[in-house]
C-alpha positions in Angstrom: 118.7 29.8 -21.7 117.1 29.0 -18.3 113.7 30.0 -17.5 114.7 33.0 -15.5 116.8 34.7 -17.8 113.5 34.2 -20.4 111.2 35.5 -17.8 113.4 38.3 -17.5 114.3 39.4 -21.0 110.1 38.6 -21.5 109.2 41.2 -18.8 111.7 44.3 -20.2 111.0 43.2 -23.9 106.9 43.7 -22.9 107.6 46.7 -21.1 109.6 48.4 -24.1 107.1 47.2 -26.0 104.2 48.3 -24.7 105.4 52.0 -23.9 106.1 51.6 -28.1 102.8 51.4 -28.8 100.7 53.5 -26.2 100.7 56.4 -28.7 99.3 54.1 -31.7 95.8 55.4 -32.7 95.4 57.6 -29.9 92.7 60.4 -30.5 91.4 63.0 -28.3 88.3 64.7 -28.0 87.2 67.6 -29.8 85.6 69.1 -26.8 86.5 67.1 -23.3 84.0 66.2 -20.6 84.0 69.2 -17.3 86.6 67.4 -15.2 88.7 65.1 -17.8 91.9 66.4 -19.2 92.0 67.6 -22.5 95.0 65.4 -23.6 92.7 62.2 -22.1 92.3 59.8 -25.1 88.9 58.8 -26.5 89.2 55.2 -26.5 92.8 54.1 -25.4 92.6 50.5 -26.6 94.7 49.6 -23.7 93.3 45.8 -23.9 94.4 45.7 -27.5 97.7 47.4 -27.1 98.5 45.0 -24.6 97.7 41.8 -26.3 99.8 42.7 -29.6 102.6 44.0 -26.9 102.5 40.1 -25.7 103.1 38.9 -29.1 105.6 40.7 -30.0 107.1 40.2 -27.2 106.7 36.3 -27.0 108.5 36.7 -30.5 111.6 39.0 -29.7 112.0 36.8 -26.4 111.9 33.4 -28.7 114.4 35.2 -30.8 116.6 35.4 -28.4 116.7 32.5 -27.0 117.1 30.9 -30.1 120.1 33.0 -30.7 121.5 32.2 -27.5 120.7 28.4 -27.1 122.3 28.2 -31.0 125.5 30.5 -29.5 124.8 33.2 -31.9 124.9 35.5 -28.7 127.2 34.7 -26.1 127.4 36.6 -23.5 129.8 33.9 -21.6 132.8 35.8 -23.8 132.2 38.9 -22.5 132.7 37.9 -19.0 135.7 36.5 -19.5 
């Protein structure tokens, strides 16, 4: 697999990712600040979602180059 096509499947495996775990651990306030929105979280984390969004994501992307490089996947047969 070319660097590209890793970059790519990197960037929409993150992105999945990361809108998978936005909800994890998410509380909100029992009574919100004048002007926040009641749905606001208390502490979102984001720095820490974000972070185990990379790893997983450095994982699944290994994964599949592995199983593309190895021919496991080919997605040369379903061109043809």
């Amino acid at each position: 697999m070319d660097p590209f096509g890793a970059l790519i499947i990197f960037v929409i495996t993150w992105w999945l990712v990361f809108f998978m775990t936005l909800p994890f651990g998410v509380r909100v306030p029992d009574e919100p600040e004048p002007g926040h929105a009641p749905s606001a979280p208390e502490r979102p984390r984001v720095a820490l979602k974000a972070a185990i969004t990379t790893a997983i994501a450095v994982s699944i992307t290994g994964l599949v180059a592995a199983a593309v490089e190895y021919d496991i996947i080919s997605f040369r047969e379903w061109v043809e």
